[in-house]
C-alpha positions in Angstrom: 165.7 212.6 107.7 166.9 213.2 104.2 168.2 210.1 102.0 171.8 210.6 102.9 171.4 210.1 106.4 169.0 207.4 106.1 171.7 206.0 103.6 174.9 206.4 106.0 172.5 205.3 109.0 171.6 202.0 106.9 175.1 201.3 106.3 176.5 202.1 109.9 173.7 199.0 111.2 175.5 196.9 108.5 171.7 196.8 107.0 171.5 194.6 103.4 168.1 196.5 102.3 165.8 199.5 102.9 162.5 199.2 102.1 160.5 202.8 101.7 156.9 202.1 101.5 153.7 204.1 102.4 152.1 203.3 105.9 154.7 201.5 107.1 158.2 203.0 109.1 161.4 202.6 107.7 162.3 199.3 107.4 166.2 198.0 107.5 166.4 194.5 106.6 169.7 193.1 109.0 171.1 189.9 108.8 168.0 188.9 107.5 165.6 190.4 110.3 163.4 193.3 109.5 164.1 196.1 112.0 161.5 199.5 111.5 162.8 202.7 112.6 160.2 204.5 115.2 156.4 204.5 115.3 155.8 206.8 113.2 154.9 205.7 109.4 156.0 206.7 105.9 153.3 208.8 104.3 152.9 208.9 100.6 154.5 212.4 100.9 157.7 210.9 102.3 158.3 208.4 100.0 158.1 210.5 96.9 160.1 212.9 98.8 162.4 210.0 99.4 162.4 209.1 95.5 162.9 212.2 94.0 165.9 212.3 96.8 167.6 209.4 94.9 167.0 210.4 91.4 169.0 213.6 93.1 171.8 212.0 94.4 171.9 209.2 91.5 172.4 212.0 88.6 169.2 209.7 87.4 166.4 211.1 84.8 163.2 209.8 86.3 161.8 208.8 82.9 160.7 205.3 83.6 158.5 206.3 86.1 156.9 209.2 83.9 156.1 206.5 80.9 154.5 204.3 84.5 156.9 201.6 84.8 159.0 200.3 87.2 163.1 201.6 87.4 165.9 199.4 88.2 169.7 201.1 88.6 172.4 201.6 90.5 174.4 204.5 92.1 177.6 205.3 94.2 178.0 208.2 97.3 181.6 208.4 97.6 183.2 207.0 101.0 179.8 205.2 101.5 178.9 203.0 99.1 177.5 201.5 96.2 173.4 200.8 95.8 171.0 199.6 94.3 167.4 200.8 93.7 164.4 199.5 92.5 161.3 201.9 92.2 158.1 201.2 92.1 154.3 202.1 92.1 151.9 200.2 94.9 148.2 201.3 95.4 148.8 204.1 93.8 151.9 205.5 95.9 155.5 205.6 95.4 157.6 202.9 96.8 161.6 201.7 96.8 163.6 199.1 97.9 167.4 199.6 98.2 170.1 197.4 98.2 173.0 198.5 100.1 176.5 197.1 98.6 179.8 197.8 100.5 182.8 199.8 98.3 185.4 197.1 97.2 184.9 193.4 96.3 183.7 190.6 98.8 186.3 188.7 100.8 185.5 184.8 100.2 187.0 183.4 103.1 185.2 186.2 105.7 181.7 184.8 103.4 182.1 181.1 103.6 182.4 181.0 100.2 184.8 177.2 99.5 187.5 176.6 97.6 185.4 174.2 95.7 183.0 177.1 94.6 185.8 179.3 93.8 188.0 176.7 91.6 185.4 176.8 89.5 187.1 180.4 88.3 189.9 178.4 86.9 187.9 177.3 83.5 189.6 178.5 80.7 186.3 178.1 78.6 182.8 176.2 79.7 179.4 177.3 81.3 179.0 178.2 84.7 176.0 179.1 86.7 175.3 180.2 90.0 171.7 179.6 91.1 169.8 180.4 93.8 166.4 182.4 94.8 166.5 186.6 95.2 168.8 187.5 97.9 170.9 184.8 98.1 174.2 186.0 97.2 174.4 185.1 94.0 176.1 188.2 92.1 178.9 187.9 95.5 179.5 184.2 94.5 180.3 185.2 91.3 181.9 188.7 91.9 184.6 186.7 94.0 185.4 184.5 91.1 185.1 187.2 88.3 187.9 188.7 90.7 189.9 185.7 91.0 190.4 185.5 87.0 191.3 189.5 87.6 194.3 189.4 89.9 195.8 185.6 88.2 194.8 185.7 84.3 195.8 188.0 81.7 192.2 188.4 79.3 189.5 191.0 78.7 186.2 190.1 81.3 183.4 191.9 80.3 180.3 191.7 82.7 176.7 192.6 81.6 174.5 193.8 84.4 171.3 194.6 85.1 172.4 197.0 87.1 175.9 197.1 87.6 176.5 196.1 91.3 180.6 195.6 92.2 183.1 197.9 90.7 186.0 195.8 89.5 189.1 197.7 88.9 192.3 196.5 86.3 194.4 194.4 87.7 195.8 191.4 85.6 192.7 191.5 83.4 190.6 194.3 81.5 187.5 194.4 82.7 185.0 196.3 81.1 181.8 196.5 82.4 178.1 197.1 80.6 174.5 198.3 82.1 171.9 197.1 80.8 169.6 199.9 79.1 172.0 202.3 79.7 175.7 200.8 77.9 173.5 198.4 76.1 169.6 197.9 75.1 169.5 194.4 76.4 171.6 190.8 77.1 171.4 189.2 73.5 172.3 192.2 72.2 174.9 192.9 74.6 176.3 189.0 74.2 176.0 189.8 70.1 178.5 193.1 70.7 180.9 191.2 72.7 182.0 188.5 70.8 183.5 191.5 68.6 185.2 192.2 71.4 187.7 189.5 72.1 186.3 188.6 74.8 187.8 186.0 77.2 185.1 185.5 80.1 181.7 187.0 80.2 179.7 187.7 83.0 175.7 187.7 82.0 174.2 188.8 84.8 171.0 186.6 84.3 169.5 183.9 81.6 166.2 185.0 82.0 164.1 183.9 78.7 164.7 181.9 75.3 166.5 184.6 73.6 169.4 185.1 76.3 169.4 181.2 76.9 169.9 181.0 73.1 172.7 183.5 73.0 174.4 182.4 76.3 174.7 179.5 74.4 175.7 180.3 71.4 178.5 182.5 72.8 179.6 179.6 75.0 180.5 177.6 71.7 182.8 180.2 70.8 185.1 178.9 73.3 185.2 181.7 76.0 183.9 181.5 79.5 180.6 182.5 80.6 179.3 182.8 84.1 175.5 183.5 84.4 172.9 183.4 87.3 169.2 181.6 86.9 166.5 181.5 90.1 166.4 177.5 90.4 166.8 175.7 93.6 169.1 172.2 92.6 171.5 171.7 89.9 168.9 169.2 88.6 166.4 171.8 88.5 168.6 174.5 87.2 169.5 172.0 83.9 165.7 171.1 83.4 165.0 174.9 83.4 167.3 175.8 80.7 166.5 172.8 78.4 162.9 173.6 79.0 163.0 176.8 77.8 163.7 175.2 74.2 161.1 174.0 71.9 160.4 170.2 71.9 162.2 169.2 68.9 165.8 171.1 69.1 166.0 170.0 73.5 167.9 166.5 72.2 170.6 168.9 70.9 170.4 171.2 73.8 171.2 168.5 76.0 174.1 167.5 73.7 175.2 171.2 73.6 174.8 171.5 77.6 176.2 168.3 78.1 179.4 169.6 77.0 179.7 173.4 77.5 178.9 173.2 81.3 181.5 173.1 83.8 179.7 173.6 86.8 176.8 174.6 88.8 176.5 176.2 92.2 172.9 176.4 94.3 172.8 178.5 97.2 170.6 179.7 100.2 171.2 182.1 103.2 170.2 180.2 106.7 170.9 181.7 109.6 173.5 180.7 112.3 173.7 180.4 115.6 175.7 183.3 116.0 172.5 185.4 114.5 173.7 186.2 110.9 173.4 184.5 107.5 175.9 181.6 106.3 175.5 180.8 102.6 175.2 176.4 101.8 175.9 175.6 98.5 175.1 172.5 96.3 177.6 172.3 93.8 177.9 169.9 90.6 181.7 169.9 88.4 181.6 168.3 84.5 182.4 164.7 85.0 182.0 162.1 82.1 179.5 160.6 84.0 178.0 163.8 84.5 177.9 164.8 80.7 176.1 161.4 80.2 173.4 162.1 82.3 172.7 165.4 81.0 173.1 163.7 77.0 170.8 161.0 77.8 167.9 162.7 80.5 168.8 160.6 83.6 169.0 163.7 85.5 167.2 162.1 88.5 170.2 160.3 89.1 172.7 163.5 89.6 171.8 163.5 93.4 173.7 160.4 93.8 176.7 161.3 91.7 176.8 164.7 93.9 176.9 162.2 96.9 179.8 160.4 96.3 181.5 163.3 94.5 183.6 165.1 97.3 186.8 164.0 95.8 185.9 166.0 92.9 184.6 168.8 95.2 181.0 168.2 94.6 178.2 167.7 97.0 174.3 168.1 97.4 172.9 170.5 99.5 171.6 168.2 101.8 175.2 167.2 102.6 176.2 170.9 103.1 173.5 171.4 105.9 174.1 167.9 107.0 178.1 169.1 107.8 177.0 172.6 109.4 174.6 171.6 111.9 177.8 168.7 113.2 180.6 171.7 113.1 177.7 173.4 115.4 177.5 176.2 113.1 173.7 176.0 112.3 171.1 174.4 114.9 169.3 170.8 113.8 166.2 173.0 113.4 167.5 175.2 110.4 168.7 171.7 109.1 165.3 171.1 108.5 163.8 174.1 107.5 166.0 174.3 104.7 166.7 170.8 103.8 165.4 169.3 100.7 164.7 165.5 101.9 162.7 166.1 105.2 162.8 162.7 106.6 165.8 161.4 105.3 167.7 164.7 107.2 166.0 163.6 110.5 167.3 160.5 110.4 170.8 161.5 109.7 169.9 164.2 112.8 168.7 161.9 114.7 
C-alpha cells in the first residue's frame, strides 16, 4: 500500500487521523475509536517509506527532519482532500500522524455548532477565543465563523496558521491567508505585518507564549477583530492563562485591557453520542458589564454563576450544556459524568 491509497482508504472510512508508527499496524482514528488495519505491523522500513511518500506528494523539502527536528505542514490531493502532517522521530524511527480535513468549509448546523457560538462572528471589533484541548474542533469552530464574516461582510480577513488547514475562497470578503514558516517566520511577526495591511478580522491560529499574547493584544487595541485559539478547559481558566502569562506588575492593566477587548469565549470537548460519533459541548461566556467587572477586579471565581443565569444572553457553563444533552437523549448519563466538571453536583441534577 502506497500513501495514496492509504490516504483515499482513510477518507472513504470517514477516518479523522492516521497514525504511522513502527511496531504497530496502521492505525485510523474513527469517530474517536482507534481502528488498526491487519495484523501485520509497520516496520521502520515502512514508515520512512511512508514519509518520504508524503514529502513526494506534498512538493515538501524534508529539511526539518535533516537539521533533527520535528515538521508540521499541510498539503492538498486534488478531489480528495486537504491534510495535515506532523513528522516525527520516536526511539530512533520515523513516525507521522495525519490529520485528514474534508475539501470545502464545515457545515455548522450538520456539527452542532449553535447560534450562540456562531453570533459571536458578528463583532465588528473585540477578542475572541475558542478554547479547548488538541482535537477538539477548535480551528472548525472558528473556520465556520471566519466564513460567516466571508459570505455577509465586506473587509479583508487575514488568517495566520500553523499550518493552514481550511481553504477559504473570496466571497464578500478578501481573505488572505499566511503559513507560518513558510508566508511568515512566526505569529508576532506575522500580527506586526498585518496591521500594514488594513486588516479588518485576524485569525491567529494560536496564543501560545508572552510574545503572541502581547501582540494579540496589542493588535486588538487597534480596533480590528481577532479570533485566536488557547488549550484551557473553562472560560475562567482560559482568562487566568492569559493574564498569567504577564509579569506581576503590568497583570492589573492586563485585566483592564482584557476586560474590555474580549467579546467572548468558547470551551469545547468532543463526547461521544449515543448514536456512536462525537458531538461537540461548548461553554460559552459574551462581554457583559458585569462580566468586564469581574475580569477588572479578579472575581473570576464568580463567572460560573453569571454563565448560569446567562441564557438570555446566550451564555452558559459547560455543565449546563451536558446537563441539556443527556435530557434531549442525545448523550447517556454516564458521558454526563465523565466529562462534567462538578461530579456530584451533575449526579444530583441526574439523579
Amino acid at each position: 500500500m502506497d500513501i495514496q491509497e492509504l490516504l483515499e482508504r482513510a477518507c472513504n472510512e470517514q477516518a479523522s487521523d492516521i497514525f504511522l508508527v513502527a511496531g504497530l499496524p496502521i492505525t485510523l482514528k474513527i469517530k474517536g475509536h482507534q481502528e488498526r488495519w491487519g495484523e501485520g505491523f509497520c516496520k521502520p522500513a515502512d514508515t520512512q517509506r511512508f514519509v518520504e511518500q508524503i514529502y513526494t506528494v506534498a512538493k515538501r523539502e524534508d529539511t526539518h527532519l535533516c537539521r533533527g527536528e520535528d515538521d508540521d505542514f499541510s498539503f492538498a490531493i486534488g478531489g480528495l482532500g486537504r491534510f495535515r502532517v506532523n513528522v516525527f522521530r520516536q526511539r530512533g524511527t520515523l513516525a507521522a500522524v495525519i490529520r485528514l480535513i474534508q475539501f470545502g468549509l464545515p457545515d455548522p448546523a450538520a456539527l452542532g455548532i449553535p447560534e450562540e457560538v456562531l453570533s459571536l462572528a458578528e463583532n465588528q471589533k473585540g477578542l475572541v477565543l475558542v478554547t479547548g484541548a488538541v482535537g477538539t474542533g477548535k480551528s472548525t469552530t472558528i473556520a465556520c465563523m471566519i466564513q460567516r464574516i466571508n459570505q455577509g461582510r465586506d473587509c479583508h480577513i487575514i488568517t495566520m496558521e500553523d499550518p493552514i488547514e481550511y481553504i477559504y475562497r473570496h466571497e464578500k470578503a478578501i481573505v488572505t491567508q499566511r503559513e507560518i514558516s513558510i508566508d511568515t517566520p512566526g505569529y508576532p511577526a506575522a500580527l506586526r505585518s498585518a496591521l500594514r495591511e488594513s486588516p479588518d478580522v485576524i485569525l491567529l491560529g494560536e496564543m501560545r507564549d508572552y510574545d503572541t499574547v502581547s501582540a494579540a493584544i496589542t493588535a486588538t487595541e487597534t480596533g480590528l477583530l481577532l479570533f485566536s485559539t488557547l488549550h484551557t478547559s473553562s472560560v475562567a481558566h482560559t482568562i487566568t492563562r492569559i493574564i498569567d502569562v504577564f509579569p506581576a506588575n503590568q497583570q492589573q492593566q492586563v485585566k483592564i485591557q482584557l476586560s474590555q477587548l474580549l467579546k467572548g469565549v468558547v470551551c469545547q470537548q468532543l463526547v461521544p453520542s449515543v448514536d456512536g460519533g462525537l458531538i461537540p459541548v461548548f461553554e460559552i461566556m459574551k462581554s457583559t458589564n458585569a462580566i468586564q467587572n469581574m475580569i477588572r477586579e479578579d472575581k473570576l471565581h464568580q463567572l460560573e454563576s453569571v454563565l448560569q443565569s446567562g441564557a438570555a444572553d446566550g451564555m452558559c457553563t459547560m455543565d449546563g450544556s451536558l446537563l441539556k444533552l443527556c435530557r434531549e437523549g442525545r448523550i447517556t448519563k454516564e458521558t454526563a459524568l465523565v466529562y462534567c466538571t462538578h461530579y456530584e453536583v451533575m449526579s444530583k441534577r441526574l439523579a
